[in-house]
C-alpha positions in Angstrom: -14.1 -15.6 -2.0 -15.6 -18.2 -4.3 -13.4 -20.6 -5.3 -13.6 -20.6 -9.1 -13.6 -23.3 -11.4 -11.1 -22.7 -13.1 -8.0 -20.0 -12.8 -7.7 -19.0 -16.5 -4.8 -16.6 -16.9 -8.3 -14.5 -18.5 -9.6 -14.4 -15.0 -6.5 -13.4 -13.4 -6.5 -10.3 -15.7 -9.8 -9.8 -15.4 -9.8 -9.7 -11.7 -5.9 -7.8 -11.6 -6.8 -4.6 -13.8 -9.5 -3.1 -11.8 -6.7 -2.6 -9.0 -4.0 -1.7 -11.2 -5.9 1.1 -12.5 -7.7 1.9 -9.0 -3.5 1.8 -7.9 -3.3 4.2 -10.8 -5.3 6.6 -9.6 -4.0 7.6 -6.4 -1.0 9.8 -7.6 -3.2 11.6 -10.0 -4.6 13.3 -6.5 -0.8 14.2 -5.5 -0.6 16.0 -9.1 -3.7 17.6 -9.2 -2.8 19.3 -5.4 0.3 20.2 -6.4 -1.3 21.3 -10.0 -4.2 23.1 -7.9 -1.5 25.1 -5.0 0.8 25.1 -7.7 -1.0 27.9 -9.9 -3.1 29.3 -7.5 -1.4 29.3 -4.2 1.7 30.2 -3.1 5.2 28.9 -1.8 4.6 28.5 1.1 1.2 26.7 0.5 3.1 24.3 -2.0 5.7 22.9 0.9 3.0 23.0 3.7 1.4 20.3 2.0 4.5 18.9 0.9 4.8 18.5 4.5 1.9 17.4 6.2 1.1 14.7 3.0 4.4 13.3 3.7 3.5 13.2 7.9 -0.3 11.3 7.0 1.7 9.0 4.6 3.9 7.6 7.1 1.0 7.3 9.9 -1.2 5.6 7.3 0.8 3.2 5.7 2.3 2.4 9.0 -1.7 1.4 10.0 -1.8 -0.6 6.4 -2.2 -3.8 8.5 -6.1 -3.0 9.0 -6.1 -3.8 5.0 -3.9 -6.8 4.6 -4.7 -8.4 8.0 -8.7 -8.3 6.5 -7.8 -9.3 3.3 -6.5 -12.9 4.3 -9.4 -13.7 7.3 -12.1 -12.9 5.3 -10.9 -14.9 1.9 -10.1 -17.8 4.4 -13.2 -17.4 5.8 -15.2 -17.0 2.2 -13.4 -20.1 1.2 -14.2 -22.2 4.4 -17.9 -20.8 3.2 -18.0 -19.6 7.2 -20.4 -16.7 6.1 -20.9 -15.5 9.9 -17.2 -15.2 9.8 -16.8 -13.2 7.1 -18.5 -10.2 9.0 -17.0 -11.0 11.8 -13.9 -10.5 10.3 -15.1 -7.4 9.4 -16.4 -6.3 12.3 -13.0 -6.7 14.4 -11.3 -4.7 11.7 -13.7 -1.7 11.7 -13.9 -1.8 15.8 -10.1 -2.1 15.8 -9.7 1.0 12.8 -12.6 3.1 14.7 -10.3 3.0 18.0 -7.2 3.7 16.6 -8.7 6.3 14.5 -9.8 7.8 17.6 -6.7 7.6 19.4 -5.2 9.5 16.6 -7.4 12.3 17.2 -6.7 11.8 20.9 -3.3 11.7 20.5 -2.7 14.5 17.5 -0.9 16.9 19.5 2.3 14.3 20.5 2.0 13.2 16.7 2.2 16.8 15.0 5.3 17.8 17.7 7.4 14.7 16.9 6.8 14.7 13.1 7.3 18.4 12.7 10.2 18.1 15.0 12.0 16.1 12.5 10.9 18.0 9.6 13.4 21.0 8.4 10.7 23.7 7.4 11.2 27.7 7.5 8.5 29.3 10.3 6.3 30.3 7.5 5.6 26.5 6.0 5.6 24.8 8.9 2.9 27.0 10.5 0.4 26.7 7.1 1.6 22.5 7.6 0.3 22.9 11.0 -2.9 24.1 9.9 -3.6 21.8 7.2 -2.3 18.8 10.0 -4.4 20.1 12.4 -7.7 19.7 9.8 -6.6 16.5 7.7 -6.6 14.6 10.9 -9.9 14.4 11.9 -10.2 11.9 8.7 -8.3 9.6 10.5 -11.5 7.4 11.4 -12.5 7.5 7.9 -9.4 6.9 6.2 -8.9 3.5 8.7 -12.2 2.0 8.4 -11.7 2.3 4.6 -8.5 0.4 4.8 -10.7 -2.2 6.5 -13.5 -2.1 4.1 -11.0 -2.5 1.4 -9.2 -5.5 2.5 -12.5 -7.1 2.6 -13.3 -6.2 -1.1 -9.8 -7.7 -1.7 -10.5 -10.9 0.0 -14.1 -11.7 -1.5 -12.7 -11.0 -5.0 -14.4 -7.9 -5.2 -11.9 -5.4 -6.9 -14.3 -4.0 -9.2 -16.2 -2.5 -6.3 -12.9 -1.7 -5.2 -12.1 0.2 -8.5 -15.6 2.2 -7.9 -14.5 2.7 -3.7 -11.0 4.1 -5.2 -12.2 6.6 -8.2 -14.8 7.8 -6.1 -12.8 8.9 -3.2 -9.9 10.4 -5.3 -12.5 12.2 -7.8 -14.2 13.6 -5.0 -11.1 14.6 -3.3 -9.9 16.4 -7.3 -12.9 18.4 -7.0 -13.0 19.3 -3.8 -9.4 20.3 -3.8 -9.8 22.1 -6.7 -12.9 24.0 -5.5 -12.0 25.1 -1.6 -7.9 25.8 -3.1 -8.5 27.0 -6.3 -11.7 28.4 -6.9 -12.3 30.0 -2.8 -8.7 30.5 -2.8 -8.4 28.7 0.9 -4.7 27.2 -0.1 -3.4 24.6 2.0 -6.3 24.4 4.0 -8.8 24.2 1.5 -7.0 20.6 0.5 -7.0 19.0 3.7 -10.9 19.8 4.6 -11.7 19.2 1.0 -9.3 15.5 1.7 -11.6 15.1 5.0 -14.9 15.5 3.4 -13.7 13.1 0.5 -12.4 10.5 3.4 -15.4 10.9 5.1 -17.6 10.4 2.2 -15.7 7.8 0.9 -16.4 5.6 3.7 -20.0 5.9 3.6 -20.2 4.8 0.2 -17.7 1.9 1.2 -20.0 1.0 3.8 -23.2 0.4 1.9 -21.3 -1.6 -1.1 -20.2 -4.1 1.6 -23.4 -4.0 3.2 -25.2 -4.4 0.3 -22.6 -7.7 -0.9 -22.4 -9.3 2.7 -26.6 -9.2 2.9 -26.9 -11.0 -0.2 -24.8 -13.9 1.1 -25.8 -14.4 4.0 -29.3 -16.2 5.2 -31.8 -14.9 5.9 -32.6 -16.0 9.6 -29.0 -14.7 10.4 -28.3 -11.4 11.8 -25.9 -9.3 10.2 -23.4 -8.9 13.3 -22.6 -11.7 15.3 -21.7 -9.7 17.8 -20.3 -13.2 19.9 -18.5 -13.8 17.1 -16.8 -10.2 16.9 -16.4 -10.1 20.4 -14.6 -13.4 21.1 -11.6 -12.6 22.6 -9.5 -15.4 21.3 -10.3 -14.3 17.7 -9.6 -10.4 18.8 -6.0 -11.3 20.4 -5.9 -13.0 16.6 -6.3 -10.3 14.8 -4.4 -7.8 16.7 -1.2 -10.2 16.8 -1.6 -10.8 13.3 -1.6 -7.3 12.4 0.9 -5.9 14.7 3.0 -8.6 13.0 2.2 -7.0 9.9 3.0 -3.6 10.9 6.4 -4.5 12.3 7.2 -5.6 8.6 5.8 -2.8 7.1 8.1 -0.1 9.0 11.1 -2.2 8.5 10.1 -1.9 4.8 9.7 1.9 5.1 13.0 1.7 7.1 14.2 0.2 4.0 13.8 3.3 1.6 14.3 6.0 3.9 17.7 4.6 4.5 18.2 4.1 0.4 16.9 8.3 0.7 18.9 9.3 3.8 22.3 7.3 2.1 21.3 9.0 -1.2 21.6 12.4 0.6 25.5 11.8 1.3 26.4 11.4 -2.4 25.3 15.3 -2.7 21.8 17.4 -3.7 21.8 15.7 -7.3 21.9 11.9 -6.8 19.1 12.7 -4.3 17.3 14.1 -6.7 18.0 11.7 -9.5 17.2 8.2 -6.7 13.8 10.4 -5.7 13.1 10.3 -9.2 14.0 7.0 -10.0 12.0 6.0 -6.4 8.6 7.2 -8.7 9.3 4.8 -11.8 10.0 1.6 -9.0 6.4 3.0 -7.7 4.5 3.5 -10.4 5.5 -0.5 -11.3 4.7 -1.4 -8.2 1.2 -0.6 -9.5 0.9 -3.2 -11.9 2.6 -6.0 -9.5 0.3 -5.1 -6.8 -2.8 -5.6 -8.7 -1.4 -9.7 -9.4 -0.7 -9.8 -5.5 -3.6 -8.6 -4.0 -5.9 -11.4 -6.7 -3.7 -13.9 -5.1 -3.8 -12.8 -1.8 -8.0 -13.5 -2.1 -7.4 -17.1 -4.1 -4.9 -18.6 -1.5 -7.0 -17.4 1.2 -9.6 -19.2 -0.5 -8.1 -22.2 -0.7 -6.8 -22.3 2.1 -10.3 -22.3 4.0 -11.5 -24.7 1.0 -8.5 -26.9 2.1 -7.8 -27.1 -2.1 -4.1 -27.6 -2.2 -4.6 -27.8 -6.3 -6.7 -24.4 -6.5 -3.8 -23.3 -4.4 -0.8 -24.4 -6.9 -2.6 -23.4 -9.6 -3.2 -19.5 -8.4 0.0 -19.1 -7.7 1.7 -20.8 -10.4 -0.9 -18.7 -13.0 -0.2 -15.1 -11.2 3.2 -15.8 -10.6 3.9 -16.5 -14.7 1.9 -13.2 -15.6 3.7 -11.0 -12.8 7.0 -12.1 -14.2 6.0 -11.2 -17.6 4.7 -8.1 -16.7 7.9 -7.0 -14.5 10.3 -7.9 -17.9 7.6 -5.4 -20.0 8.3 -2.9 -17.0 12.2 -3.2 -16.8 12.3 -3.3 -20.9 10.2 0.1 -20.4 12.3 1.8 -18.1 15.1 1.0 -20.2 14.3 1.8 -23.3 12.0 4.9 -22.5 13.0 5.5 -18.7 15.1 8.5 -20.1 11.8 10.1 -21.6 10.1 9.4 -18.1 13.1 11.5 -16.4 12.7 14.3 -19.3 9.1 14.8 -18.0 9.7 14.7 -14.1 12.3 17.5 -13.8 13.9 20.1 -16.5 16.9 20.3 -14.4 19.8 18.7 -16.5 22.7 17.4 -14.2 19.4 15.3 -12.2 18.6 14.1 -16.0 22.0 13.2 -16.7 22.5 11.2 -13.1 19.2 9.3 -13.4 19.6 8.0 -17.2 23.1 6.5 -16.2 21.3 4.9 -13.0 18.4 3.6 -14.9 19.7 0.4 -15.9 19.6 -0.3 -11.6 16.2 1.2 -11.6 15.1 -2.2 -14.5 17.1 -4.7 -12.1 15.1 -3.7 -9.1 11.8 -3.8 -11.1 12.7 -7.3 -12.6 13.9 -8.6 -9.0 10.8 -7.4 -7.3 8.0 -9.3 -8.5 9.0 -12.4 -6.6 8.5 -10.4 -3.3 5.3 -9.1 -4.6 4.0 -12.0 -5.2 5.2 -14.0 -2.3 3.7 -10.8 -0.3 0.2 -11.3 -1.5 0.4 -15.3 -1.2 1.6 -15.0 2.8 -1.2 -12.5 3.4 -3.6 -14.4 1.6 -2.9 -17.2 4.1 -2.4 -15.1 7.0 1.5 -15.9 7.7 2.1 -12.9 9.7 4.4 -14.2 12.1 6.8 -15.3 9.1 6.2 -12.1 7.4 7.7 -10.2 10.4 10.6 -12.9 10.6 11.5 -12.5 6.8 11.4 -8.9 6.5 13.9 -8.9 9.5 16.1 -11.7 7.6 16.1 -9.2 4.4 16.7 -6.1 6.3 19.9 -7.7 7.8 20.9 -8.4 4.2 20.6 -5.4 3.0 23.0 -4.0 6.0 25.3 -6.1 5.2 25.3 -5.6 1.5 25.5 -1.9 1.6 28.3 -2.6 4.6 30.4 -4.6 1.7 29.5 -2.7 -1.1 29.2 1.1 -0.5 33.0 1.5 0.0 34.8 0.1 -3.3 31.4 0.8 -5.4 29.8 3.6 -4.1 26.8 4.7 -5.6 26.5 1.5 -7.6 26.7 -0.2 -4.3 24.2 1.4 -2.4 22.0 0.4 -5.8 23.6 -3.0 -5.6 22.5 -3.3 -2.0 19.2 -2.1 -2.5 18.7 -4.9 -5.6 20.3 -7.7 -2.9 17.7 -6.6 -0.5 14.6 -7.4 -2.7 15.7 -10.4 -4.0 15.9 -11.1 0.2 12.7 -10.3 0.7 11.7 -12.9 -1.8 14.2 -15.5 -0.4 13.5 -14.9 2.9 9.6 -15.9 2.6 10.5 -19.0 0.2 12.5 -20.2 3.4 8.5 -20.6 4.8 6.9 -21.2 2.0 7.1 -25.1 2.4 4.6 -24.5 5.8 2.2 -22.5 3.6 1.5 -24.6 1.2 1.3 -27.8 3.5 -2.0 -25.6 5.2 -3.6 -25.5 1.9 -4.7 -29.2 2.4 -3.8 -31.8 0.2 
């Protein structure tokens, strides 16, 4: 991205709330399906889809790398002011995103049979989730090549054209959903082609607001592709070791809260219910975190390439001071209001009672977490995969250990404990490499 002048806490804001509220907009689709099969469809409808989004949320955000990996090339790139490189880093992202989504398809029948062998589904739902897998995955092309085109929009600085990629693909997703499910009636199917048809659409749109950005920057005796450049096989091994690195962290992260579920499950059907809910208040602040990461994730890439060790101190320093105020607002919140939070997510009474009295673990987890946000977004902005991977490995062990120590004589409180250990580990774990990321900001 450009390197601004100056890093005005203004600018950070300025550049952080398009994502927050583009972030913000993507459980509105879960409600509005659930809203949609909810009144007009029928039980079985409601848990196919509970289903099958649960199966294309793991396989996406296992493929997240094709986002983050983008994101720090290109702002390197931007910053170095290597134009040619900046859609060539796009180029290896959407050949890499348009073969896996391929393989997907390819590959769909192994996929559905191990995922719906692990989900415990009557006959009925599991048939209607087979459907609606069997539709929804022919977006997979789409949905990858968007990730790419995102993480591009991330690492120019772009998040306003972000913001429009976002509401457009999850307004038209609302509509269609609500026109093929609840107007034609076509249930659980009617969501997933009316989610392919959004995907699909999506990334067309996507494709010609990069186009459009990229052409205006580059010169004009320059062809847009520099298909040597994409095609260099020592940048291509780059980018694939970079982002398999970030994929290995990512799953140990998901590793991370399906063990907090899984150990949840043992305490009985209630504190299940009570973490789940709990689970959505941690992600819904993750929202507002996220949008401070991914602004620094384009400025230290930038720097970085600009070899501007004091643009570097400054973006961090800046976005780190506003996520930690904004993580106290968001633990004070879910302390003081959390219980009104609970009231509207389930009617059920003893899950009410459980998740008030865990709430206060709930705030400690938000308060802890911004550190690892932030230090997230600063290592991808400088493309420190390798350290990711070896830091989220570090924290996972922690949070073993912890829960080892700690779920005996404390129980419940100690899985909670555990779970608060493990991302303050996450942060201290990528501080123990910090020292070598900012030395490769310049001096």
């Amino acid at each position: 991205m450009q390197i601004p002048d100056s890093i005005s806490y203004r600018y950070l804001l300025q550049k952080a709330w398009p994502i927050i509220l583009a972030n913000a907009s993507v459980p509105l689709l879960g409600l509005v399906d659930t809203a949609v099969i909810g009144n007009v469809g029928s039980i079985v409808d409601l848990g196919a889809i509970a289903f099958g989004a649960l199966i294309f949320s793991f396989v996406y955000w296992s493929f997240g790398f094709l986002r983050m990996g983008t994101t720090g090339f290109a702002a390197q790139a931007s910053g170095a002011g290597d134009e040619q490189e900046v859609r060539a880093v796009l180029g290896r992202a959407l050949l890499i995103a348009l073969c896996l989504g391929v393989v997907l398809i390819l590959i769909q029948w192994p996929i559905g049979l191990a995922a719906f062998s692990l989900l415990d589904g009557s006959a009925p739902v599991e048939a209607v989730a087979q459907e609606y897998f069997d539709i929804r995955i022919w977006g997979a092309p789409a949905t990858l090549s968007t990730f790419a085109l995102m993480g591009l929009l991330i690492g120019l600085g772009k998040s306003r054209t972000l913001l429009i990629v976002q509401l457009f693909l999850n307004g038209l997703n609302i509509l269609l959903d609500v026109w093929f499910a609840g107007i034609l009636g076509w249930g659980a199917s009617g969501i997933a082609l009316g989610t392919v048809i959004a995907e699909w659409t999506t990334v067309l749109l996507a494709v010609w607001l990069v186009y459009r950005t990229l052409n205006e920057r580059k010169l004009l005796t320059e062809v847009f592709w520099p298909k040597a450049k994409i095609m260099d096989l020592s940048a291509l091994l780059k980018t694939a070791s970079a982002n398999l690195d970030i994929m290995l962290r990512t799953l140990i992260l998901v590793f991370s809260f399906a063990f907090f579920i899984n150990q949840s499950a043992k305490f009985g059907d209630t504190i299940l219910a009570s973490n789940h809910i709990l689970l959505q208040l941690i992600a819904f602040s993750a929202f507002f975190l996220d949008g401070y990461a991914f602004v620094v994730e384009a400025l230290v890439g930038g720097a970085i390439g600009a070899k501007r060790r004091d643009v570097f101190d400054l973006a961090v320093r800046r976005s780190t001071v506003l996520a930690l105020i904004t993580a106290i607002l968001l633990a004070l919140a879910i302390v003081m209001a959390g219980d009104i939070a609970v009231m509207l997510m389930t009617d059920i009474s003893s899950v009410r009672l459980a998740a008030n009295q865990l709430l206060p673990f709930a705030a400690l987890y938000v308060l802890f977490s911004f550190a690892a946000f932030q230090l997230d977004g600063i290592f991808i902005g400088a493309s420190f995969t390798r350290q990711m991977r070896d830091a989220a490995a570090l924290s996972i062990a922690v949070y073993l250990v912890a829960w080892w120590a700690l779920s005996d004589p404390f129980g419940l409180q100690g899985l909670w404990g555990a779970m608060i250990i493990y991302v303050v580990a996450r942060a201290v774990a990528l501080l123990l490499f910090y020292p070598s990321l900012r030395r490769a900001a310049g001096r």
